[in-house]
Backbone as a printed PyTorch tensor [residue, N CA C, xyz], in Angstrom:
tensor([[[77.3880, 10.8870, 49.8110],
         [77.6340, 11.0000, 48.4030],
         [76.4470, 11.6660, 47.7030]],

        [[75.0440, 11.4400, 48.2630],
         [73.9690, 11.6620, 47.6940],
         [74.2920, 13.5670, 47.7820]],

        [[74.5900, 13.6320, 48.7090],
         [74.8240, 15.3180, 49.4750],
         [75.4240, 16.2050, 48.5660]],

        [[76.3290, 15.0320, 48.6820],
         [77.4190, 15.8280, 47.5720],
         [77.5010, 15.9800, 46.0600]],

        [[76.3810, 15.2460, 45.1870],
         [75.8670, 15.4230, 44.2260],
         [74.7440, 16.2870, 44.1870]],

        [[74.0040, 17.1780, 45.3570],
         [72.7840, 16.9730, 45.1070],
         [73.7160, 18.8610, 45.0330]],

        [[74.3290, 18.8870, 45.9250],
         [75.3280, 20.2860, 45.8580],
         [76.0690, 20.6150, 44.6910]],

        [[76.5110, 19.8510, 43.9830],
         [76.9110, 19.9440, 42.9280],
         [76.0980, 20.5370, 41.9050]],

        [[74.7710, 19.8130, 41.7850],
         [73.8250, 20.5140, 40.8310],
         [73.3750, 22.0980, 41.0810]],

        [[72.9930, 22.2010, 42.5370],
         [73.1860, 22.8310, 42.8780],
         [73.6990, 24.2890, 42.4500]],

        [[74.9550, 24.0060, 43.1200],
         [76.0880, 25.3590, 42.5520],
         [76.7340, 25.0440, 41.5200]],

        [[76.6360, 23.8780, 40.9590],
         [77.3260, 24.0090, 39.1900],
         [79.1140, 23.9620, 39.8330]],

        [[79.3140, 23.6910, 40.9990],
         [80.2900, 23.0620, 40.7730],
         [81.1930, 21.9340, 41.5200]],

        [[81.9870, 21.3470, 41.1640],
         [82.6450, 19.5780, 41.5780],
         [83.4570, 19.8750, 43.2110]],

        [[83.5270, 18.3840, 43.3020],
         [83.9220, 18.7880, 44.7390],
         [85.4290, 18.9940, 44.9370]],

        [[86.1450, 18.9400, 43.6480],
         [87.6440, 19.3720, 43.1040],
         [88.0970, 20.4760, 43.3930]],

        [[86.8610, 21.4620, 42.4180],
         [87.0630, 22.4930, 42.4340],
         [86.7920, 23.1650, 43.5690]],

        [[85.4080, 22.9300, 44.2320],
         [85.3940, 23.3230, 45.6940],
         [86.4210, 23.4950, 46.5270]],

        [[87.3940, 22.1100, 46.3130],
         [88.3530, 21.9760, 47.6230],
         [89.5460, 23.2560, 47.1550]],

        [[89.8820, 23.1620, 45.6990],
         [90.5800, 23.8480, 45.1760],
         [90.4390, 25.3690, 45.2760]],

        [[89.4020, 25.4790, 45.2550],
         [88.6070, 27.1580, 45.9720],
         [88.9700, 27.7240, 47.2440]],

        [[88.5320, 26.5220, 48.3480],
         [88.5100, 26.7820, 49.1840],
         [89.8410, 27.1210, 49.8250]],

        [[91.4110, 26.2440, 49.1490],
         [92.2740, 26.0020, 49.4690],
         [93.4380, 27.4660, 49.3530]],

        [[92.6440, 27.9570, 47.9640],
         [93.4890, 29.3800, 47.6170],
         [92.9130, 30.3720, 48.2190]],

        [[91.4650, 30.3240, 49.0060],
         [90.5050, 31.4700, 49.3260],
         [89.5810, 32.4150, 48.1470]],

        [[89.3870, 31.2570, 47.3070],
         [89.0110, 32.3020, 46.3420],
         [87.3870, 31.8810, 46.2930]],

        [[86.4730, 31.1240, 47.1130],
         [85.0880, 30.9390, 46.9360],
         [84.4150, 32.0390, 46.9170]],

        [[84.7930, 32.7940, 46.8560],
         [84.1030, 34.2360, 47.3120],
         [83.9460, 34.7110, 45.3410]],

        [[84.9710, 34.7860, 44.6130],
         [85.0950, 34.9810, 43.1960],
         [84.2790, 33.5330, 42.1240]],

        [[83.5760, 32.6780, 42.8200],
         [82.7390, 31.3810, 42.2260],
         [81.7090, 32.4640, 41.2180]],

        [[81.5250, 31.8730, 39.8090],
         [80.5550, 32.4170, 38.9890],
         [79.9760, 31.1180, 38.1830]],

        [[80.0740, 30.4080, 39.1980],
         [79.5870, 29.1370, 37.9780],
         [77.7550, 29.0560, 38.4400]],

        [[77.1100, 28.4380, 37.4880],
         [75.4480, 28.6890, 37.8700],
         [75.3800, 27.0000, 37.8610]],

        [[73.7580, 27.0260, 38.5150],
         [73.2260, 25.5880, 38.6880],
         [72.8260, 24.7440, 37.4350]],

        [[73.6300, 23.2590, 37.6990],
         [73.1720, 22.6680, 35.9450],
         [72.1170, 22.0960, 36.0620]],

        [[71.1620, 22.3850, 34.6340],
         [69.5670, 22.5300, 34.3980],
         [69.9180, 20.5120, 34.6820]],

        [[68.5520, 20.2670, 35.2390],
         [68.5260, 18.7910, 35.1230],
         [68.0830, 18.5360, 33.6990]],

        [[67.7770, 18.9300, 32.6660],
         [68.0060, 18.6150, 31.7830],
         [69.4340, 18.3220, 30.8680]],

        [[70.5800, 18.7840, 31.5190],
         [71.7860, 18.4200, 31.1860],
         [71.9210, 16.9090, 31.6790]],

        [[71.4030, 16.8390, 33.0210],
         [71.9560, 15.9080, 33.5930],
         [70.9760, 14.0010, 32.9390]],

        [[69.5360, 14.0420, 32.9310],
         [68.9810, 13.4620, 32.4430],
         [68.0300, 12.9600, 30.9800]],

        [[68.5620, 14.3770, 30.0680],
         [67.8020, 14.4510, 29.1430],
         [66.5870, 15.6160, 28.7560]],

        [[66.0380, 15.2020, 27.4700],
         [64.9070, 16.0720, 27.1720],
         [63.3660, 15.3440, 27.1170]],

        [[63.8140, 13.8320, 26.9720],
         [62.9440, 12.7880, 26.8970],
         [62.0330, 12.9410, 27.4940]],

        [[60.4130, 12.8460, 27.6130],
         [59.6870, 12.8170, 28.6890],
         [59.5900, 11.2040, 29.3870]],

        [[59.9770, 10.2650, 28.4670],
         [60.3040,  8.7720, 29.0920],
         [61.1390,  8.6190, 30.0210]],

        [[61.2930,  7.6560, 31.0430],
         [62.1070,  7.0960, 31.8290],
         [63.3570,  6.6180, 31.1450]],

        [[64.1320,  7.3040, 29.9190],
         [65.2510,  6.6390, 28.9000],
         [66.3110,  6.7950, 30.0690]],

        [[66.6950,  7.8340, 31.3620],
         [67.8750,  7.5580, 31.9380],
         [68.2000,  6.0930, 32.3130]],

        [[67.2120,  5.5720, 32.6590],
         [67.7150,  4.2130, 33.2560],
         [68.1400,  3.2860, 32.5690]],

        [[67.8160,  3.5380, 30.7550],
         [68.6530,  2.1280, 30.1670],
         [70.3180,  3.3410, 29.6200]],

        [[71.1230,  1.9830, 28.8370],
         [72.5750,  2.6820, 28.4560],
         [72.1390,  3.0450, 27.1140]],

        [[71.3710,  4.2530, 26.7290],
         [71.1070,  4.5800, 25.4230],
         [71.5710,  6.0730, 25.2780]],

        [[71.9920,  6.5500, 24.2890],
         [72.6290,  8.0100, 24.2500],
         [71.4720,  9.3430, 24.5430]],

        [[71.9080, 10.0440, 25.3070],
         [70.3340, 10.6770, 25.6390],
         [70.3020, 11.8090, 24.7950]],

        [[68.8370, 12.2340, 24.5100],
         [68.8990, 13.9820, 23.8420],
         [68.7900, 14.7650, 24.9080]],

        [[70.2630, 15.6910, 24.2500],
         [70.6510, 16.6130, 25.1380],
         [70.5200, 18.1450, 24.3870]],

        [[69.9070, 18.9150, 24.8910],
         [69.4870, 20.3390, 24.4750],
         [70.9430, 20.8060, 23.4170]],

        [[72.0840, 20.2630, 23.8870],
         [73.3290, 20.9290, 22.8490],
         [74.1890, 19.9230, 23.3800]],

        [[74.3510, 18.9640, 22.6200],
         [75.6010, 17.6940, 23.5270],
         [76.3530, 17.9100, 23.5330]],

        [[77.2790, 19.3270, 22.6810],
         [78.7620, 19.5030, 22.6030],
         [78.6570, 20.4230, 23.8260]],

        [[78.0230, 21.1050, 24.6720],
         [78.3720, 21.8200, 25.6240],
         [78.0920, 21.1510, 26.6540]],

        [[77.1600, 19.9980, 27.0120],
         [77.1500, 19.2040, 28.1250],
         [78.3610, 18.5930, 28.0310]],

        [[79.0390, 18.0280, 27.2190],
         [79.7560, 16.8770, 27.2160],
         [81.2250, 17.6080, 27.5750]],

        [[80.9890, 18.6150, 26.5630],
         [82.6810, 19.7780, 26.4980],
         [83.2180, 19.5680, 26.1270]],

        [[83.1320, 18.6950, 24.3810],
         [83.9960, 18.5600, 23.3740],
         [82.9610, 18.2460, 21.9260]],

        [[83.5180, 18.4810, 21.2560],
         [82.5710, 18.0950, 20.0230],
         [84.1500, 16.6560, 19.1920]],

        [[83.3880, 16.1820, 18.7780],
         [83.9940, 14.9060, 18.2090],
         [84.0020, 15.3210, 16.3050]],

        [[85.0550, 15.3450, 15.7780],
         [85.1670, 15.5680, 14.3140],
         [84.0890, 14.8330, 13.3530]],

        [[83.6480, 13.3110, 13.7570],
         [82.8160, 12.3930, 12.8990],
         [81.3280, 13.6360, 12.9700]],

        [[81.1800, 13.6630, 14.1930],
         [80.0200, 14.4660, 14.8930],
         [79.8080, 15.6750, 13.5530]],

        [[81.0010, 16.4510, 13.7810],
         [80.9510, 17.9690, 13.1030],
         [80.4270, 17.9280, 11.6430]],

        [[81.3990, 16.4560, 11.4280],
         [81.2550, 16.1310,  9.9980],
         [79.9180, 15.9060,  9.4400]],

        [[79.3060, 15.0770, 10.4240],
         [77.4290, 14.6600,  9.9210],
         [77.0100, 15.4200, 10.1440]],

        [[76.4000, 16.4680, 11.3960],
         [75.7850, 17.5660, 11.2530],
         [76.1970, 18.4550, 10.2990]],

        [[77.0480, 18.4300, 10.1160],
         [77.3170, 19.6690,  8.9830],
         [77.8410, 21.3130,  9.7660]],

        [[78.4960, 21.0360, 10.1600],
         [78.7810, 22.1340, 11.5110],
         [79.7040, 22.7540, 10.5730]],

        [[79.8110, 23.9740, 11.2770],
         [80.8680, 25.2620, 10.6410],
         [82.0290, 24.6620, 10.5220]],

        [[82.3960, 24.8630, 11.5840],
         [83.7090, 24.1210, 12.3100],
         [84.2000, 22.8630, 11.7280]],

        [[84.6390, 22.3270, 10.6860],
         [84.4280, 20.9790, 10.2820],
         [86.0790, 20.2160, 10.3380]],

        [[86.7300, 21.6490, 10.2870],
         [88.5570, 20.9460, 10.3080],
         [88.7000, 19.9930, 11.8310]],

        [[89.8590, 19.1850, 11.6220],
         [89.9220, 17.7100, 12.1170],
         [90.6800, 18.4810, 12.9800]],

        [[92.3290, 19.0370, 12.1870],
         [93.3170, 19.8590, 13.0960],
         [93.1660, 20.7750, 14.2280]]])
């Protein structure tokens, strides 16, 4: 399991998609890049991964891969419609 996470970071991508790659023949067309360990643990220079506290993340709507409306609303984001 360790392997298979450590590959993941790696090549930036899951072992889903791998199998799913591999299955159509298309690994050869892969453009995904390696995710910065700062996605994965933070910007913190503290040890904060180890408690359950929300971490700072360089851009949380693109680590996460959604932005949340309350979110848009307090920052003050462009984007602010709910619909």
């Amino acid at each position: 399991m360790l392997m298979n996470v450590t590959y993941g970071l790696m090549t930036g991508i899951g072992t889903i998609d791998r199998l799913k790659k591999k299955a159509t023949n298309t690994t050869g067309n892969s453009e995904e890049e390696p995710i910065s360990l700062e996605d994965v643990f933070g910007m913190n220079r503290n040890i904060t991964w180890l408690l359950p506290i929300e971490p700072m993340l360089p851009d949380y709507d693109r680590v996460v891969g959604f932005s949340m409306p309350q979110r848009l609303l307090r920052e003050g984001g462009e984007n602010t419609s709910v619909c």
